[in-house]
N, C-alpha and C positions, 0 to 999 in steps of 0.2 A: 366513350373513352374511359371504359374501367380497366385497363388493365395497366394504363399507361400507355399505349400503343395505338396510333388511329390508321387504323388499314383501310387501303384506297383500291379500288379496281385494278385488276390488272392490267385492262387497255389503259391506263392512265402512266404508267408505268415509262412508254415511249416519249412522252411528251413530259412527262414530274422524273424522271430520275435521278434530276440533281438533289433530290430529296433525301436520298438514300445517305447523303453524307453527316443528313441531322441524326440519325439512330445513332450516330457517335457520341452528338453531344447529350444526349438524353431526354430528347423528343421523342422517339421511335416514333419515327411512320414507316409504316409496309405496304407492299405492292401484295395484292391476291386476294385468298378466300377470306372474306370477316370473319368465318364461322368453323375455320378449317381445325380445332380441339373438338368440335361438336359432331361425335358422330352423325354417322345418315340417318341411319335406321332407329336413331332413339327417341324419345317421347320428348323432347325439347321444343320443337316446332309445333306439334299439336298442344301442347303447353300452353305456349304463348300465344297459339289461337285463342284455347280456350279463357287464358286471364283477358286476353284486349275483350271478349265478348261480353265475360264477368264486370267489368271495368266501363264496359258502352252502355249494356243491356239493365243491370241493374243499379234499383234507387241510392240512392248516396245518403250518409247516415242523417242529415237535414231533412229530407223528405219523407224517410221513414218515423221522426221525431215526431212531424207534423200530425200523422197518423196513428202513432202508438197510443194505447187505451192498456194499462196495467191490469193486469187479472191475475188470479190467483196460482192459475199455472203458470204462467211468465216467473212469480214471484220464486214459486218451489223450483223452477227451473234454471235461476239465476243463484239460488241458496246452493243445490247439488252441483254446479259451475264452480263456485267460488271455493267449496270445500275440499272439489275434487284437484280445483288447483295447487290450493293449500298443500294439502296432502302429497301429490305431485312433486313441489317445489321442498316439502321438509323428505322425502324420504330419500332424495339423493345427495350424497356426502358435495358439502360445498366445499369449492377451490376458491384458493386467495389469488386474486389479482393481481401479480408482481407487476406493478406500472413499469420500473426503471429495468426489471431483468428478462428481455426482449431482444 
């Protein structure tokens, strides 16, 4: 439920209709497709394969903690990391946050 809206099957539809009168009160529930803004043919879906796979398949940062051994490449590796972020974050003009003017 990110958008505010939790969409139901559409065979549920015949049997949940009397649902349809909460989108007034600002629940929105819908009858149909979950996914029907997400085109067909776009990379959304193989996406989401690939993170659940990323997500199952590999170690989580605890396990790889266990195992890590600091060397000098690692070190040079994390120095040109940090600088490059640096560098990254000062070279484009920063915006002020208006909290209240939204």
């Amino acid at each position: 439920m990110f958008g505010g809206v939790v969409v139901l099957p559409q065979f549920l539809e015949s049997k949940l209709g009397f649902l349809h009168t909460w989108e007034i009160h600002g629940v929105g529930i819908r009858f149909g497709e979950w996914a029907e803004v997400i085109n067909k043919n776009a990379t959304v879906f193989p996406s989401l394969l690939a993170a659940l796979i990323v997500c199952v398949a590999v170690r989580n940062g605890i396990q790889r903690l266990h195992s890590f051994i600091p060397k000098c490449y690692t070190l040079i590796l994390v120095i040109v990391l940090f600088y490059t972020s640096l560098f990254t974050l000062s070279a484009h003009a920063s915006i002020e946050f208006l909290y209240f003017n939204f």
